[in-house]
N, C-alpha and C positions, 0 to 999 in steps of 0.2 A: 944721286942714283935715281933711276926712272929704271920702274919696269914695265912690260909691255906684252899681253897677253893676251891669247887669241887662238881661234879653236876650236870653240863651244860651238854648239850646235843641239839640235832637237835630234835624239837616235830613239832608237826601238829596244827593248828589254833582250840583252843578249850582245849586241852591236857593240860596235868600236870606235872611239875618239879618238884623235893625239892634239893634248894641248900643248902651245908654244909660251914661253916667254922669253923674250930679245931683252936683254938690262942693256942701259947704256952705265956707263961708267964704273962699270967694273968689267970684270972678268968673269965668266961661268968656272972657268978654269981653279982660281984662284979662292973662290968663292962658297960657305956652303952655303947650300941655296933648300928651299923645301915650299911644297905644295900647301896650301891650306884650303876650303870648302867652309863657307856657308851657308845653311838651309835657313827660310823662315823661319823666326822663332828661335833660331836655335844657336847656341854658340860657336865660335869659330872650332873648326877641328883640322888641327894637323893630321893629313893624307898621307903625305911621304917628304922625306930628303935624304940628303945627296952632301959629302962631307966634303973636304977639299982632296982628301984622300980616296975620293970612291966611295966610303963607306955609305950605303942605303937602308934608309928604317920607314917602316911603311906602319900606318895602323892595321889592326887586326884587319878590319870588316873587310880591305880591298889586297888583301897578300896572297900572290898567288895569282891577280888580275890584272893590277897596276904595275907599272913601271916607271921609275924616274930617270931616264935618260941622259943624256947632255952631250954637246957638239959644240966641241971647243972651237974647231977652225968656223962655227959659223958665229959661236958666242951665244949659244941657243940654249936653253933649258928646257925638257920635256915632260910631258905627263902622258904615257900613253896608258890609256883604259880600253880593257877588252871584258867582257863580259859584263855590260854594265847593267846594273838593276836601277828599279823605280828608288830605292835610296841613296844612291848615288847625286841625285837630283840637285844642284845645289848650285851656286856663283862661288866658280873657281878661283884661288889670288893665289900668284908667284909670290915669294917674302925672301928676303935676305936682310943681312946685317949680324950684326955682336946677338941681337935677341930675335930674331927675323922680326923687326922693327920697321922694315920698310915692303911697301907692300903697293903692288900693282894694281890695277883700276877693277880687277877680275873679267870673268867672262864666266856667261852663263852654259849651265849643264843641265838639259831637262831630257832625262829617259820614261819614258812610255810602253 
C-alpha cells in the first residue's frame, strides 16, 4: 500500500485547502481511511475519517470546517479545510490500514 498526498500549500487565516490522497493498492471504496496532522513538537493527532460505510468523525477543533470527502471512481481521498486558522498549521498524512498503520509521506499546511 503507498499513499500519495498532495495539496498543501501556504493560505491566509480564513482561506481554503482541499488536500488529496491517491493510495495505490487498495481501494478508497473498500477502505476506512482518516486524516492525521502534525505540528512541531507536537504529537500526531487524528483530524478526521471516513469508515467503509460513510461513517465520518472529525476532532473537535476542526467540525463544522473540515470535511472528509472521497471519490471512489477516481480512488481519491479528500481533506477539504475551509476556514483555516494559524493552528491548523501542521504536515498533513493520509493513514489506512487494521490500526491506520500505514501512512503517506504528508504534505505541508502553513496558515498565516
Amino acid at each position: 500500500v503507498q499513499l500519495v498526498e498532495s495539496g498543501g500549500g501556504s493560505v491566509q487565516t480564513g482561506g481554503s485547502l482541499r488536500l488529496s490522497c491517491a493510495p495505490s493498492g487498495l481501494s478508497v471504496s473498500d477502505s476506512s481511511m482518516a486524516w492525521f496532522r502534525q505540528s512541531p513538537g507536537k504529537e500526531p493527532e487524528a483530524v478526521a475519517a471516513i469508515r467503509r460505510d460513510d461513517l465520518t468523525a472529525y476532532t473537535d477543533s476542526v467540525k463544522g470546517r473540515f470535511t472528509i470527502p472521497r471519490d471512489n471512481a477516481e480512488n481519491t481521498l479528500y481533506l477539504q479545510m475551509n476556514s483555516l486558522k494559524t493552528e491548523d498549521t501542521a504536515v498533513y498524512y493520509c493513514a489506512t490500514g487494521w490500526a491506520f498503520d500505514y501512512w503517506g509521506q504528508g504534505t505541508q499546511v502553513t496558515v498565516s
